[in-house]
C-alpha atoms as a printed R data frame, in Angstrom:
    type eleno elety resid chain resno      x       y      z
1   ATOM     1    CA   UNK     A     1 28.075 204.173 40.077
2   ATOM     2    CA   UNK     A     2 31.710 204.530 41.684
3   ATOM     3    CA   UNK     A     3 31.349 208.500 40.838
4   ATOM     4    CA   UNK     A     4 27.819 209.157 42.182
5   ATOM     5    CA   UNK     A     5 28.838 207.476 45.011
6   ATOM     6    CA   UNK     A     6 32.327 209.262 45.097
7   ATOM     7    CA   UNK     A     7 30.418 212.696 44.746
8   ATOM     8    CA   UNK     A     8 27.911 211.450 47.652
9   ATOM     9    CA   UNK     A     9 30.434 211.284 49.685
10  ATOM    10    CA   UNK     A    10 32.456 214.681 49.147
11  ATOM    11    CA   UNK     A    11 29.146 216.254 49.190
12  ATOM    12    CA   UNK     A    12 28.620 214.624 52.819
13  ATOM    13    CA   UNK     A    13 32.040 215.473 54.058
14  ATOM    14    CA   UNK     A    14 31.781 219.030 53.332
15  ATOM    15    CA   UNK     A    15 28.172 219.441 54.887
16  ATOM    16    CA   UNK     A    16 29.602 217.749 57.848
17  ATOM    17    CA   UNK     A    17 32.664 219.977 57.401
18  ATOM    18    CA   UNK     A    18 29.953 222.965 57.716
19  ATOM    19    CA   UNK     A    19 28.198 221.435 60.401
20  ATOM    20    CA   UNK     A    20 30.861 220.906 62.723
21  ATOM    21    CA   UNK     A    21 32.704 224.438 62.119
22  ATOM    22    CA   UNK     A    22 28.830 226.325 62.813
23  ATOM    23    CA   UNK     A    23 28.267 224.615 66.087
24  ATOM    24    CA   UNK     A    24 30.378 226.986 68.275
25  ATOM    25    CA   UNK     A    25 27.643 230.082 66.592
26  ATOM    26    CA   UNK     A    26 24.376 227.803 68.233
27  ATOM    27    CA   UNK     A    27 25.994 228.577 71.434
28  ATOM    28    CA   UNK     A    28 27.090 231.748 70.600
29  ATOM    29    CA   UNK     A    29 24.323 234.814 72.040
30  ATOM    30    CA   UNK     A    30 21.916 236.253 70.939
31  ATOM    31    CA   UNK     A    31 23.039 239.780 69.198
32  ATOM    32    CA   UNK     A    32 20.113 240.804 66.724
33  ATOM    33    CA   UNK     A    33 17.099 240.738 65.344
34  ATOM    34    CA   UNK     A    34 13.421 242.143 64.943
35  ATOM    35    CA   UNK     A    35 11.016 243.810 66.933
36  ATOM    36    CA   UNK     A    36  7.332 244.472 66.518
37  ATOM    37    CA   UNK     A    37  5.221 247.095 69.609
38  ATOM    38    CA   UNK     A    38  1.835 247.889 69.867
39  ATOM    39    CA   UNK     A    39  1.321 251.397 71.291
40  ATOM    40    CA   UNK     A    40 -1.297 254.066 72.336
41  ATOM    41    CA   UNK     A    41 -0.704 257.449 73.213
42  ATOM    42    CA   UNK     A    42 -2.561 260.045 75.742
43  ATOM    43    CA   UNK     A    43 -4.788 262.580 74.324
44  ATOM    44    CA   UNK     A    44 -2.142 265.438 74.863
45  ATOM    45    CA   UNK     A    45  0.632 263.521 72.952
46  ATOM    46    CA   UNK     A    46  1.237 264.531 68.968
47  ATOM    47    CA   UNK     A    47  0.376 260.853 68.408
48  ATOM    48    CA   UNK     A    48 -2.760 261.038 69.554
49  ATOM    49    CA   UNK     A    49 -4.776 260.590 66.767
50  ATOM    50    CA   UNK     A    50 -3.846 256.886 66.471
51  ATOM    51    CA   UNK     A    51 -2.065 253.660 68.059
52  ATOM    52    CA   UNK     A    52  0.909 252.839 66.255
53  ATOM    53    CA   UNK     A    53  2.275 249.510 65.101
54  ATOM    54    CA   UNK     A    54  6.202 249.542 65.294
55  ATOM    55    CA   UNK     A    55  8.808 247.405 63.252
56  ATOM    56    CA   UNK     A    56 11.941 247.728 64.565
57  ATOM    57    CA   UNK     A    57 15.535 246.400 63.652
58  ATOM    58    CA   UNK     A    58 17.553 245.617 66.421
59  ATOM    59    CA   UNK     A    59 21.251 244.771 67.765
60  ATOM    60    CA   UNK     A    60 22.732 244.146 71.216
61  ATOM    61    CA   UNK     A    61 26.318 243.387 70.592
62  ATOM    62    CA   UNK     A    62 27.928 243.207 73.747
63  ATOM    63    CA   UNK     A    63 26.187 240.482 75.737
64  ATOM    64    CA   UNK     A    64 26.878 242.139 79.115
65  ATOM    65    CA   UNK     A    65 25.552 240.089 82.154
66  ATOM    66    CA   UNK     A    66 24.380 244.137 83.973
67  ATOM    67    CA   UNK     A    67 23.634 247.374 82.150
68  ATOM    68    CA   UNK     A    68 23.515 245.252 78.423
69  ATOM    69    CA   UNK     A    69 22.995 248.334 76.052
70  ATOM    70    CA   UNK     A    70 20.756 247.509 72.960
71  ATOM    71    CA   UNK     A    71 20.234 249.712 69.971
72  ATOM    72    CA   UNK     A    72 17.297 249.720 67.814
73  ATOM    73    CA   UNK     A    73 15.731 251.405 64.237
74  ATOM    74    CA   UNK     A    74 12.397 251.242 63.260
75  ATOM    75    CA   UNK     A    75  9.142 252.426 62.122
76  ATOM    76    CA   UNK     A    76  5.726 252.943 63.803
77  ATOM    77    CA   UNK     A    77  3.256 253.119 61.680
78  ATOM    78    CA   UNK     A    78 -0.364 254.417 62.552
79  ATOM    79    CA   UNK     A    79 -2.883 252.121 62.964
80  ATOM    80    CA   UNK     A    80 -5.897 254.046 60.850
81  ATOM    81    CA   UNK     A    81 -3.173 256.503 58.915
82  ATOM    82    CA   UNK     A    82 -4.125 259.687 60.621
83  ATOM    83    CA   UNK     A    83 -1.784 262.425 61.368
84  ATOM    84    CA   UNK     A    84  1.385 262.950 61.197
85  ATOM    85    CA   UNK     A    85  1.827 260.040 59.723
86  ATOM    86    CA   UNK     A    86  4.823 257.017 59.895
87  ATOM    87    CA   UNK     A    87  7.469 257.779 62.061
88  ATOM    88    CA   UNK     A    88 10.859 256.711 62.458
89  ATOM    89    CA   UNK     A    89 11.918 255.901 65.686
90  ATOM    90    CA   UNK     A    90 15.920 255.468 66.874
91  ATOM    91    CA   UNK     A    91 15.852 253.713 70.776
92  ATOM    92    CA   UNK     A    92 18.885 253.173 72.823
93  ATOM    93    CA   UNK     A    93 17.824 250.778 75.531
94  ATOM    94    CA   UNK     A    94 19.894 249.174 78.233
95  ATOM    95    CA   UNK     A    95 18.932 245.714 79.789
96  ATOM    96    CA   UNK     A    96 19.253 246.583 83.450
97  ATOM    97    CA   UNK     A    97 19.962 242.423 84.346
98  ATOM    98    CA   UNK     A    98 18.658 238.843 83.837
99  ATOM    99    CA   UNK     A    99 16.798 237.138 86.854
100 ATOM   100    CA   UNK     A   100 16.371 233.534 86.315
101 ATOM   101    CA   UNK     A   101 14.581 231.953 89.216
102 ATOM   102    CA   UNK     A   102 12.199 235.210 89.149
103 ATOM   103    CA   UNK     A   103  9.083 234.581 91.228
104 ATOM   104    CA   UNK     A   104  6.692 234.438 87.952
105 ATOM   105    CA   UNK     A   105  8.907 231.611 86.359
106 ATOM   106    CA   UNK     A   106  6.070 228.877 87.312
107 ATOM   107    CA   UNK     A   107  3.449 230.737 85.133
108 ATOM   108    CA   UNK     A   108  5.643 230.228 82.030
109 ATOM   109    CA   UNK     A   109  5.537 227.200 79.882
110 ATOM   110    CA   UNK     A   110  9.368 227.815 79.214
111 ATOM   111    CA   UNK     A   111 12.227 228.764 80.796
112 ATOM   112    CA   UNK     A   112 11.892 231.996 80.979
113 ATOM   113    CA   UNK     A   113 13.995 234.801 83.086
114 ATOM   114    CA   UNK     A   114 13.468 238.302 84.359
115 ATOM   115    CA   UNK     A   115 14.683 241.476 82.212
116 ATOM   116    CA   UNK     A   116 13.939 244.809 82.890
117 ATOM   117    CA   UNK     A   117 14.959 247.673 80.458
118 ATOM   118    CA   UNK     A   118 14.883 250.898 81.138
119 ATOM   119    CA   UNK     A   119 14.926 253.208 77.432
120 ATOM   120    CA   UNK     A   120 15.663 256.494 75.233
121 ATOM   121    CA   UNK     A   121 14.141 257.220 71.895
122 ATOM   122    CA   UNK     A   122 13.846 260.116 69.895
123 ATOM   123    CA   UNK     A   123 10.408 260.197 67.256
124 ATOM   124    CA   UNK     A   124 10.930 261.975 63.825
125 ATOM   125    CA   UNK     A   125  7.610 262.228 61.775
126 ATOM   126    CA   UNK     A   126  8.401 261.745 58.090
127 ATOM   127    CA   UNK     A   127  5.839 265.041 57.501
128 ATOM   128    CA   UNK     A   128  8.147 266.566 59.527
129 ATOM   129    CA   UNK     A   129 11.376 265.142 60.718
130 ATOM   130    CA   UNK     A   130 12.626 268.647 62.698
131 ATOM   131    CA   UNK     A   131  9.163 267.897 64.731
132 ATOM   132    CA   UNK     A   132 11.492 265.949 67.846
133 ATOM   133    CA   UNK     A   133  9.715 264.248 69.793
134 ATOM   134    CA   UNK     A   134 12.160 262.467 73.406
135 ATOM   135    CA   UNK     A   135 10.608 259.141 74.806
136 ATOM   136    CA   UNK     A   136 11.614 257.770 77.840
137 ATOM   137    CA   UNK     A   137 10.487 254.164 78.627
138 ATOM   138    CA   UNK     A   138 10.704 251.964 81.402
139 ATOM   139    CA   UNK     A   139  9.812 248.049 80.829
140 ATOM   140    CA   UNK     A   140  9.443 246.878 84.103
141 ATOM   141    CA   UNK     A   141  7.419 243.542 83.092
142 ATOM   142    CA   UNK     A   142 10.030 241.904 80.274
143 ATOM   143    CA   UNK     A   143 10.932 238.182 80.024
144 ATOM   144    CA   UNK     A   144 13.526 236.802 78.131
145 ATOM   145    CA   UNK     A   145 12.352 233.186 76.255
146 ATOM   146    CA   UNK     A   146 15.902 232.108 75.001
147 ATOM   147    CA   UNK     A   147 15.204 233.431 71.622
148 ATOM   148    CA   UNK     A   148 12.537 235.894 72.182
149 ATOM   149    CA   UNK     A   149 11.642 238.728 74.564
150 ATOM   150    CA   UNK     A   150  7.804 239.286 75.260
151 ATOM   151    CA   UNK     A   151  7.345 243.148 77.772
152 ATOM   152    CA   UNK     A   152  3.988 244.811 78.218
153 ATOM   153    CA   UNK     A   153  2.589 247.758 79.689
154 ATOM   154    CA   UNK     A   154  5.374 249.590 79.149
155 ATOM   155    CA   UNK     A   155  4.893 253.347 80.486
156 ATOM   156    CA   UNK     A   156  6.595 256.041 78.446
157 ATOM   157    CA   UNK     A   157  7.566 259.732 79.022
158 ATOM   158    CA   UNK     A   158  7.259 261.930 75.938
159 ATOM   159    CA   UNK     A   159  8.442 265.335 76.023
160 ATOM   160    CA   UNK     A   160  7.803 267.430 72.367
161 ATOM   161    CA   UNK     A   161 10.701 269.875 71.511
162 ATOM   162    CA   UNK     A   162  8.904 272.289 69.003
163 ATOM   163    CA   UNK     A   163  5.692 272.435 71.982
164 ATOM   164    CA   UNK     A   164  7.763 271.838 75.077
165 ATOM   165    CA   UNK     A   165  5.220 270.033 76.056
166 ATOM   166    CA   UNK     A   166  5.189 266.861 78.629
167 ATOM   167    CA   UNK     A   167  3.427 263.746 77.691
168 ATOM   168    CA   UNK     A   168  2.636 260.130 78.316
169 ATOM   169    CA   UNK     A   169  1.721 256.606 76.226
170 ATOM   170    CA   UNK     A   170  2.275 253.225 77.049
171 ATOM   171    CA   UNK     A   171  3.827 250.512 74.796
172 ATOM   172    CA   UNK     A   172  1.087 248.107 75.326
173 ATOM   173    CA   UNK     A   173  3.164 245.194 74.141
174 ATOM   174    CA   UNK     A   174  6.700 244.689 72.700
175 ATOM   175    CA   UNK     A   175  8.144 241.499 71.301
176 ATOM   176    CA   UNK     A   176 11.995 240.715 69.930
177 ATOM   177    CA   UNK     A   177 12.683 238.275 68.447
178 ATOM   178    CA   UNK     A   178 16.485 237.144 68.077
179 ATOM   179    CA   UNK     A   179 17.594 235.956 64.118
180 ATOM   180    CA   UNK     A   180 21.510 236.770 64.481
């Protein structure tokens, strides 16, 4: 019984060990994560045959109070599987600031603050990845939740290289949610 007890013991001191030495990370920011959009398209865009679900991988490694740059990867995968297909989407996005007593704060259940982002993306079809498609998107309704970040109605800019042709879709919804 002197071992168990012995070995209970070690066991506890190195958890605490662990413990104590991964506090200073729970305050440490937010720098990556996940993202999932929702988004539709006009009838003139290449992706109009479909809305597209979008998984997206995401880091922000600088934790900038202004101008925070964020870069993402990801997918967006049509909703029905029509035409062209998935397509992979690479999105530099910069936080423009955080407003904390923002006037909608009362509507929230938590803490919430103010963030709007303002975005470039470039679209590759995987039928046809020289088909480059620009995006510009602006998100002026985004809160920040601590850990996550809900925007919607999110209008975007599309302009089609191979076309040169001028279009526009809205990411109807956009959430992030923070894991590193």
């Amino acid at each position: 019984m002197g071992d168990a007890m012995k070995t209970v013991a070690k066991r506890s001191a190195i958890m605490l060990m662990v413990l104590l030495s991964s506090l200073p990370l729970a305050a440490a920011p937010w720098i990556g994560g996940y993202r999932l959009s929702f988004d539709g398209y006009s009838e003139q865009a290449a992706l109009a045959n479909d809305e597209h679900l979008g998984i997206h991988l995401w880091i922000a490694p600088l934790d900038v109070k202004v101008a925070d740059p964020l870069v993402s990867v990801g997918v967006l995968l049509p909703s029905h599987g029509n035409s062209p297909g998935p397509v992979l989407e690479a999105n530099l996005e910069i936080r423009l600031f955080d407003w904390i007593g923002h006037p909608l704060s009362p509507l929230f259940r938590r803490e919430s603050s103010y963030r709007p982002t303002i975005a470039i993306s470039t679209l590759f079809p995987f039928s046809d990845p020289r088909d480059v498609t620009v995006v510009m998107t602006a998100h002026p309704l985004s809160f920040f939740f601590g850990e996550k970040t809900v925007s919607i109605l999110a209008p975007r800019l599309l302009y089609e290289q191979r076309t040169e042709q001028w279009s526009w879709a809205v990411r109807l919804v956009e959430i992030s949610h923070a894991l590193l």
